[in-house]
C-alpha positions in Angstrom: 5.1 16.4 -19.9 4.1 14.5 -16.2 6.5 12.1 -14.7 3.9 9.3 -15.4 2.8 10.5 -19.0 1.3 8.0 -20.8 1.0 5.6 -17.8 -2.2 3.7 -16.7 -2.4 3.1 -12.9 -4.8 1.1 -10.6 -4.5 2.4 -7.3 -7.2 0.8 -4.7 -8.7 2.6 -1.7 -8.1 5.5 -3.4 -11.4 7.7 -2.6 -10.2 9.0 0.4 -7.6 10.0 2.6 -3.9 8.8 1.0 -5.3 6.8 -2.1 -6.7 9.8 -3.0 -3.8 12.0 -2.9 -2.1 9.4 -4.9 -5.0 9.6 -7.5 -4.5 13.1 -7.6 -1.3 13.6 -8.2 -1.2 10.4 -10.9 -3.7 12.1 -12.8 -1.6 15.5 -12.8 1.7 13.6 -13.9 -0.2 12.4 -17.1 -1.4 8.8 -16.0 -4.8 7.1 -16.4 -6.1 6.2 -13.2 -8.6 3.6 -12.1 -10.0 4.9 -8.8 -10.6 1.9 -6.7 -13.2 2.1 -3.4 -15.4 0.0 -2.0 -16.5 2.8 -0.1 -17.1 1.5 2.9 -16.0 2.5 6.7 -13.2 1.9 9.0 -14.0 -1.3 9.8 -14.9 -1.9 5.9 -18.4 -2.4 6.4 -21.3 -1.1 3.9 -20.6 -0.1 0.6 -20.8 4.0 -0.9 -19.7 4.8 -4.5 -19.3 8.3 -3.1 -16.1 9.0 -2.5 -14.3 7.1 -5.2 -17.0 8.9 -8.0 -15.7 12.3 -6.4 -12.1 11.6 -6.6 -12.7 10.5 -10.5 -15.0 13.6 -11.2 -12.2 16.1 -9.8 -9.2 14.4 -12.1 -11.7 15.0 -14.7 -12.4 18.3 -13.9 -8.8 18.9 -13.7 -8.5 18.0 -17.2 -7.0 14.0 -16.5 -8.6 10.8 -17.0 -10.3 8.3 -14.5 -12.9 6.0 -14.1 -14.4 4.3 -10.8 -14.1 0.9 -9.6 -16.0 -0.3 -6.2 -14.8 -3.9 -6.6 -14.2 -5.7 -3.7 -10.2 -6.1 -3.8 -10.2 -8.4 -0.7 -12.2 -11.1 -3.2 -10.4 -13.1 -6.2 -13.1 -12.0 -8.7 -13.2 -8.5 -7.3 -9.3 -8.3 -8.2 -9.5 -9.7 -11.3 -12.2 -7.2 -12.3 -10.2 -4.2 -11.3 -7.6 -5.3 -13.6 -9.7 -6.3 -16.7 -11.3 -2.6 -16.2 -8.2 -1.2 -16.2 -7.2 -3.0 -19.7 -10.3 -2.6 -21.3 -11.1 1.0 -20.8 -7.2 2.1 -21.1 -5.4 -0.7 -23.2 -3.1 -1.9 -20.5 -2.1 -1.1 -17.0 1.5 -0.1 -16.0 1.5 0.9 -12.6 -1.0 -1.2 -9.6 -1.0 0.7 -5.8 -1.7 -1.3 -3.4 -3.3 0.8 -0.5 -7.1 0.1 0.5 -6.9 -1.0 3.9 -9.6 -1.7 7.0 -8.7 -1.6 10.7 -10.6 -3.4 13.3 -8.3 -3.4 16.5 -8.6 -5.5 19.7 -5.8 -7.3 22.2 -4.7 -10.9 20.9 -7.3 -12.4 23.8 -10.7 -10.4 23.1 -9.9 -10.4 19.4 -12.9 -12.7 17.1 -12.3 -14.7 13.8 -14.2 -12.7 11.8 -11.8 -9.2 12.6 -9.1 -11.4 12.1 -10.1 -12.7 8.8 -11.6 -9.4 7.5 -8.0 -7.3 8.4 -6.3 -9.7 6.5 -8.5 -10.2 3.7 -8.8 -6.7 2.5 -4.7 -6.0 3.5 -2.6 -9.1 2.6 -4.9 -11.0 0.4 -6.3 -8.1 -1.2 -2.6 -7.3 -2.3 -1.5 -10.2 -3.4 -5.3 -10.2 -5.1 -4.3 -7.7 -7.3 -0.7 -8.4 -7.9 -1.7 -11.9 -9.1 -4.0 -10.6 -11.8 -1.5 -7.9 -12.8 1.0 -10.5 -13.3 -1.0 -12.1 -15.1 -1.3 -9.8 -17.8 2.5 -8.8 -17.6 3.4 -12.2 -17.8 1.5 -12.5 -21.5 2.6 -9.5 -22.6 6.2 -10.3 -21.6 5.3 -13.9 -23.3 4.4 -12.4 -27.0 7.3 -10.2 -26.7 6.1 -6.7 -25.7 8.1 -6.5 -22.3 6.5 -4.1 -19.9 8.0 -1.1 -17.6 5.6 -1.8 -14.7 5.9 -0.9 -11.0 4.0 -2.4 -8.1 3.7 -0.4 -5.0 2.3 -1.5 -2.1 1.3 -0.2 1.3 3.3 -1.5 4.6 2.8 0.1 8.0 5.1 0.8 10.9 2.8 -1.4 12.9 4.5 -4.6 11.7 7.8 -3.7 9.8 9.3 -1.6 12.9 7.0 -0.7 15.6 4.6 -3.4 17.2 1.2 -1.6 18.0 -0.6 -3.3 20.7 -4.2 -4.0 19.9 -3.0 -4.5 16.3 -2.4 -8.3 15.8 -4.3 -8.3 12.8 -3.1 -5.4 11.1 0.4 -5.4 12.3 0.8 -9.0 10.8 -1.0 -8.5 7.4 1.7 -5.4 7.5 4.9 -7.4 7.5 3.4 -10.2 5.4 3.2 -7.3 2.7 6.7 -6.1 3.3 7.7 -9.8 2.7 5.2 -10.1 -0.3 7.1 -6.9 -1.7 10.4 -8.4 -1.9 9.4 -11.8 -3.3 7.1 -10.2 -6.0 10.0 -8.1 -7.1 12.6 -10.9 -7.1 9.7 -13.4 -9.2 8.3 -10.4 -11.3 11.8 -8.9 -12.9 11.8 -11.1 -15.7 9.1 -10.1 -16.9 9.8 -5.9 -16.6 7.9 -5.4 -13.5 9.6 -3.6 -10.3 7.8 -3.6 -6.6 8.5 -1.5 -3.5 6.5 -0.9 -0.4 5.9 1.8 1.9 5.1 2.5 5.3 3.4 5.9 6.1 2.6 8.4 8.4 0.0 10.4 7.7 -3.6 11.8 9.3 -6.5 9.6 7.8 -9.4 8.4 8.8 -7.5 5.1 10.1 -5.0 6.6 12.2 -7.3 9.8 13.4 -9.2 6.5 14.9 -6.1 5.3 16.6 -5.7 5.6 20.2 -2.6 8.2 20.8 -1.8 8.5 17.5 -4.9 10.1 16.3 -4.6 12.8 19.0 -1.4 13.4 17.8 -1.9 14.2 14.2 -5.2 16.2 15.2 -3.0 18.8 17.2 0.2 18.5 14.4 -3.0 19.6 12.1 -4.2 22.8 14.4 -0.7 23.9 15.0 -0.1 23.9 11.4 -3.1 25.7 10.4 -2.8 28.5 13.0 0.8 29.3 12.2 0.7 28.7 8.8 3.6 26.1 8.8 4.6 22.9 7.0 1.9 19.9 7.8 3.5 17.2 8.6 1.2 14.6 8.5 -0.7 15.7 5.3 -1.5 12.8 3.5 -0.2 14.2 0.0 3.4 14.2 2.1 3.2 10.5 0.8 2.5 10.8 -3.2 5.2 12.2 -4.4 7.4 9.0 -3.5 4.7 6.7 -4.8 4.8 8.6 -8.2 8.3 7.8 -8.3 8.2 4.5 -7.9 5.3 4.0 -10.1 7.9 6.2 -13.0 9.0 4.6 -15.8 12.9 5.1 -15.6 12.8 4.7 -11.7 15.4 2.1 -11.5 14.6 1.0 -7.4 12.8 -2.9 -7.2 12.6 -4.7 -3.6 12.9 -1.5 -1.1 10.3 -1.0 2.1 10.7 3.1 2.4 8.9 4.6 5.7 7.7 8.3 4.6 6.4 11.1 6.2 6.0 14.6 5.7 9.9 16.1 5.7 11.3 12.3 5.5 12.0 8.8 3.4 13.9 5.9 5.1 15.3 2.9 3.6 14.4 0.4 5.8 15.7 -3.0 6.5 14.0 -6.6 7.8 14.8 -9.3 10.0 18.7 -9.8 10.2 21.6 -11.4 12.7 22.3 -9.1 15.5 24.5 -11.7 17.4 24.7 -15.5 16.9 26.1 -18.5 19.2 27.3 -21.6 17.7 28.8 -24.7 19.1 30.6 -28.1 17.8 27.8 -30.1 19.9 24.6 -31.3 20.5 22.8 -28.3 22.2 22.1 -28.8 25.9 19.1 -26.3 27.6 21.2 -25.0 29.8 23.8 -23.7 27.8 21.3 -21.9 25.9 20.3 -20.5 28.5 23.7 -19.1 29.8 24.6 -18.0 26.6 21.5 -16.6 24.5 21.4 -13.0 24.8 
C-alpha cells in the first residue's frame, strides 16, 4: 500500500516541471490527484490545457487516478472551483500543494504595477486562495464531527526566506509572505486536524532555467550528470519525496519552512534577535547611532 493510500490531493501548477513530479509520485503512493494548470508561460500569460491533460493521462496510464483543472488559482472563484472539483469528483480532499507560480523579474525602479500585481496574485494570493476554500471544507467537516487528517504544503523560495535575489522584488516578497502564511495557517488550522509546512526548492524548471546565473548553472549540473551517469542534483523529482511526506497521514510535522534540494533538507528558521540594546531612557539619535550594530 502507497504512503498516501486513500488520500485525495490538489496540487496546483502541477503540469510541468516540480508540480508534476509531485503529481507523479502522489498518484504512485495511492492518492487521487487533481492536476491543476493554467497552462500558461513564464510570465503566466495565455492559457494551454496541454500540459496538465498530459500529466493526468500518464497517472492514468500508470494505473492512478486524476482529473485536470485549468482554474485560475490567482482568482477567488478560480480557487474555490479547484476545491469543489476536488470534492465532487473524489468525496473530499485531504492534502492541497501549493506550487503554481509566475516570474516576471525587473529592479525595484523599472519594475510596473501590473508585474507586481500579477507575481503576487498567482504566488501569495493564489495560496492563500486555495487554503481559504480548503478550510473551508475542513472547518465543516471538523464542525459535524468528522475531524480530518489534512496537510497543506506550500511552496516558499530561497529568494525571500534566506537569499535576496536582485531583480526579484516581487517574487522574493510573495516568497516570505508565504513562509509567514505557513506558520499562521498551521497555528489557526490545528483545531480543526489540518497541518501546514512550506518549502523552498532548488531545482531546474522552466522558472529558474530563465534565471540569470542560476539557469546556467543547473543547465551544466544537467550535462555533467548525463555524461557521467551521476546523481542529478537539481532534478525536479529531488523535491517530491518530502512533499509526499508532509502531505502523509501519520506525518506528525505542522509549522516548519524546509529548503530541499537534491542530496539535502534543512530546517530553516525566520526573523529572530541577533543582538539587542536597551536603555532606562528616552532614546536620543545619537546614541543609536554609537551603539546599533
Amino acid at each position: 500500500m502507497g504512503a498516501l493510500e486513500g488520500r485525495v490531493a490538489v496540487i496546483t501548477g502541477a503540469g510541468r516541471g516540480i508540480g508534476r513530479e509531485h503529481a507523479l509520485l502522489f498518484a504512485r503512493e495511492g492518492a487521487a490527484v487533481i492536476v491543476n494548470d493554467l497552462g500558461g508561460s513564464n510570465s503566466g500569460d495565455g492559457t494551454d490545457v496541454t500540459p496538465a491533460q498530459e500529466t493526468v493521462n500518464d497517472i492514468i496510464a500508470a494505473g492512478g487516478r486524476a482529473a485536470v483543472n485549468t482554474e485560475n488559482i490567482a482568482t477567488w472563484a478560480g480557487a474555490e472551483a479547484l476545491i469543489a472539483q476536488a470534492i465532487d469528483e473524489f468525496g473530499g480532499i485531504d492534502v492541497v500543494v501549493n506550487n503554481a507560480g509566475i516570474l516576471r523579474d525587473a529592479f525595484i525602479p523599472t519594475m510596473n504595477e501590473a508585474d507586481w500585481d500579477a507575481v503576487v496574485a498567482v504566488h501569495l494570493k493564489g495560496h492563500f486562495s486555495v487554503i481559504h476554500h480548503a478550510a473551508a471544507y475542513w472547518k465543516s467537516e471538523s464542525k459535524a464531527g468528522r475531524q480530518p487528517n489534512a496537510a497543506i504544503v506550500n511552496t516558499a523560495s530561497a529568494s525571500g526566506v534566506t537569499v535576496p535575489n536582485a531583480g526579484q522584488s516581487n517574487y522574493g516578497a510573495a516568497k516570505a509572505g508565504i513562509a509567514a502564511l505557513t506558520q499562521v495557517a498551521a497555528d489557526e488550522l490545528q483545531r480543526y486536524g489540518v497541518r501546514a509546512n512550506a518549502i523552498a526548492p532548488i531545482a531546474r524548471t522552466r522558472l529558474t532555467l530563465a534565471t540569470p546565473d542560476m539557469g546556467a548553472l543547473m543547465a551544466a549540473e544537467a550535462a555533467e550528470a548525463e555524461a557521467k551517469g551521476g546523481f542529478d542534483a537539481f532534478a525536479p523529482a529531488n523535491i517530491s519525496p518530502l512533499v509526499a511526506y508532509l502531505a502523509t497521514a501519520d506525518c506528525p510535522i505542522t509549522g516548519k519552512v524546509f529548503a530541499v534540494q537534491g542530496g539535502a533538507i534543512s530546517e530553516l528558521a525566520g526573523w529572530h534577535d541577533i543582538k539587542t540594546i536597551e536603555t532606562d531612557q528616552a532614546w536620543a539619535i545619537d546614541d543609536i547611532a554609537a551603539r546599533l550594530p
